[in-house]
C-alpha positions as CSV (number, residue, x, y, z in Angstrom):
1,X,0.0,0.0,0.0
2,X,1.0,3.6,-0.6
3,X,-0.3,6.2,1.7
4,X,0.3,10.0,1.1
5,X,-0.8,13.1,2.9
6,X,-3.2,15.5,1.5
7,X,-3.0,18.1,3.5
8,X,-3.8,19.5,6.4
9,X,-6.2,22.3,8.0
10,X,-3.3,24.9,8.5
11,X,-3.8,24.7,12.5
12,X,-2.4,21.3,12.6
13,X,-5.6,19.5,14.5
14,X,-6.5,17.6,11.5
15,X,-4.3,16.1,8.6
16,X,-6.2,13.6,5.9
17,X,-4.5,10.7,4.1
18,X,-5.0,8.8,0.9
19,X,-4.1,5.1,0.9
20,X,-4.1,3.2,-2.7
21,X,-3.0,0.0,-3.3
22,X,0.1,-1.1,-4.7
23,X,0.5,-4.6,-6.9
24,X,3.7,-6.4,-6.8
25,X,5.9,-8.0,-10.0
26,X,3.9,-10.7,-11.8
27,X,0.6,-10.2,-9.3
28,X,3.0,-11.5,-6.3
29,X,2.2,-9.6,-3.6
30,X,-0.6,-8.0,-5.2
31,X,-3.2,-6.1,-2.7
32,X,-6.8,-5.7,-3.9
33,X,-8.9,-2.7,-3.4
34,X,-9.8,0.4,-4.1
35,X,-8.4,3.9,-2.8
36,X,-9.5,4.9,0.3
37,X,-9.4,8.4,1.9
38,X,-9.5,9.4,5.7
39,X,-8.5,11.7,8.2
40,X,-7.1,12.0,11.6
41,X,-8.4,15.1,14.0
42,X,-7.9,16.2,17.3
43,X,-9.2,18.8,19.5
44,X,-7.3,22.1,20.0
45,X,-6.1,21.6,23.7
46,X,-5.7,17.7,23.2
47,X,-3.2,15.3,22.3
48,X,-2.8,13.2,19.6
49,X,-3.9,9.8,21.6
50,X,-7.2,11.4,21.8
51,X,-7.6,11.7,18.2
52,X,-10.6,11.1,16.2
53,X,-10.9,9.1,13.1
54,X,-12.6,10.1,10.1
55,X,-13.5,8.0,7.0
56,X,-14.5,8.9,3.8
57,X,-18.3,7.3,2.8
58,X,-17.3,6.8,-0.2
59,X,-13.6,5.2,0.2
60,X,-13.0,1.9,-0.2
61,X,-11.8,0.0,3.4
62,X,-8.7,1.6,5.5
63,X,-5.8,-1.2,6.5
64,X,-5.2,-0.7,9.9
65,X,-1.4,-0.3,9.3
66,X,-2.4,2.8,7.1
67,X,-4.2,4.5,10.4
68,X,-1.3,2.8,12.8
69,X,1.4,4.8,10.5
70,X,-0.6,8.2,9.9
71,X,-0.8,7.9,13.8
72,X,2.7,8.0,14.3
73,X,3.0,10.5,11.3
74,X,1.0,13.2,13.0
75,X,2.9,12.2,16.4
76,X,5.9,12.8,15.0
77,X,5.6,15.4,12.6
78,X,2.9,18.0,13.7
């Protein structure tokens, strides 16, 4: 999987994501699915363990390593 950022709300309480799939050589490794969008929000005098989860209607399903590694992102990096 390939997740990217896609930006964030300028206050750094909320940053959204974009996961896609990624296929491996020869359909080894392949992972099925469909894009899948989501964001991760937090109140303005809280932490980042209190965050909120967001997912797009419309997306297809979020791996949990996707929200695991956006969690750490926004830990790390706002």
């Amino acid at each position: 999987m390939t997740i990217s950022t896609v930006g964030t709300d300028g206050d750094d309480r909320a940053i959204e994501f974009l996961v896609a799939p990624r296929s491996g050589d020869g359909g080894e490794g392949a992972e099925c699915g469909e894009e899948a969008h989501f964001a991760i929000h937090r109140e303005h005098d809280q932490g980042w363990e209190a965050a909120r989860l967001t997912i797009d209607p419309l997306s297809g399903s979020v791996p949990i390593a996707a929200v695991e590694w956006a969690m750490e992102f926004a830990r790390e990096y706002l």
